[in-house]
Steps between C-alpha positions, in 0.01 A plus 500: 500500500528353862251275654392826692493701241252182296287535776421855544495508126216219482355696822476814345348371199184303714465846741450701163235259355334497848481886489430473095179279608368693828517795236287323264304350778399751741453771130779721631690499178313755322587749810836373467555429206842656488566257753359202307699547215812533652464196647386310184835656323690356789351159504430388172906555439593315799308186302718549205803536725448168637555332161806615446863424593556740782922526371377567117462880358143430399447516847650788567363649162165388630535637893656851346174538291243451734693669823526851201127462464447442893677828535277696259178377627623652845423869307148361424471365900640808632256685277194297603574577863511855493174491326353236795694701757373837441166430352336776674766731376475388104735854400763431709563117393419572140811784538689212705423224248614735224814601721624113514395407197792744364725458778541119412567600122812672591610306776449187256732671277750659740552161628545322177757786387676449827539107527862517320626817692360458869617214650841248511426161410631295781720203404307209382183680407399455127432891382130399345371401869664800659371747239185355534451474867634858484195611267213266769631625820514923390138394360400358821667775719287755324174259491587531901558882484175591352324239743646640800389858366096372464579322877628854667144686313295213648693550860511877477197586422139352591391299227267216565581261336416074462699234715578321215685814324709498805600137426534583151747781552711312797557197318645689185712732698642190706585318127578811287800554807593166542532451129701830497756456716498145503646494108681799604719284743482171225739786291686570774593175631445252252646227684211506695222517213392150619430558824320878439285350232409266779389789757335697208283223396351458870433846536313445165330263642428706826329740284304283333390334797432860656242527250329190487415602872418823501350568163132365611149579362439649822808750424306679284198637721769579765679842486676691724810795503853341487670769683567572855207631719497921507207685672196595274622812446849417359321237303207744352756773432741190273146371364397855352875587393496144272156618371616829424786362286280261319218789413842692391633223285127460381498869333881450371398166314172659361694779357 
């Protein structure tokens, strides 16, 4: 690990307690709690990481098992934010909650069936890492699929919805990509692993620090509609058509 690399590690780790504790502080964990615990999983690892030999395989033993469970709490975040997102419109998130939930099943096992047959190991690469990063990054690319789907509802149509959901959202889109194509490259070019893993951990921390400063008490008695400005009509005509396929998905679910 470079000295840039230490520092953005050590960085990361006091931005994610500072976020654990306004959480905590401010009672914002319980309507994130998705949140909270994803962070927890993320941090109390790093402390174990630290006392151990960063060349060893217990490190990377230790690193692979907390980054698989980081990935499959990203089903249970994407999942809480469809329910936070579309509150007002319980059908359609319970039918979009359901939808992901299954869509990450088979994607977890299309990309664990694929790591030997997809991509070339580059020269230099052990296979364990590249399988591995190969499994994380399709994970994170379809963490980043299913967040830019519940970003285009919230833009399309005019749902009111709490500033701090829209901090939420952007700060998980910005690391579910970076993540994803970010590893994606580290298999591509690993003689450059070093300096990517560099870049990815300060976007990490740019999304940590997003939500430290937007995620405020006073987020949650602010709301507002995401998308671009349309004229009432436009916007009552979208309102009743969501509404319409919410009361539809109502009468499917109770039958």
């Amino acid at each position: 690990m470079s000295g840039a690399e230490r520092v953005l590690f050590y960085l990361n780790f006091i931005a994610q307690l500072v976020l654990l504790y306004r959480l905590l502080h401010f009672r914002l964990y319980r309507t994130y709690l998705s949140l909270f615990l994803y962070l927890l999983l993320q941090a109390l690892p790093s402390v174990a990481l630290m006392a151990i030999p960063l060349d060893s395989h217990r490190y990377a033993y230790v690193y692979w098992r907390a980054q698989t469970i980081n990935v499959l709490m990203a089903v249970f975040v994407v999942q809480d934010l469809y329910r936070i997102a579309l509150l007002e419109h319980p059908a359609v998130a319970s039918l979009a909650r359901r939808t992901v939930l299954a869509a990450m099943a088979i994607a977890a096992a299309v990309a664990l069936s694929g790591i030997r047959l997809d991509f070339t190991i580059q020269p230099g690469r052990y296979p364990e890492i590249h399988r591995f990063l190969t499994f994380e990054r399709s994970m994170n690319f379809l963490t980043l699929l299913f967040l830019l789907i519940v970003s285009a509802l919230l833009l399309w149509f005019p749902i009111r919805v709490r500033r701090n959901i829209v901090v939420y959202i952007s700060g998980f889109v910005l690391f579910s990509a970076s993540r994803s194509f970010g590893l994606l490259l580290s298999n591509l070019r690993p003689q450059d692993a070093r300096l990517i893993s560099t870049i990815l951990l300060g976007l990490t921390l740019l999304c940590l620090l997003i939500w430290i400063a937007g995620i405020q008490p006073e987020g949650e008695l602010v709301t507002d509609t995401p998308g671009f400005r349309r004229n009432p009509e436009t916007m009552q005509r979208l309102s009743d058509q969501l509404d319409s396929i919410n009361a539809a998905l109502t009468r499917f679910v109770r039958h």
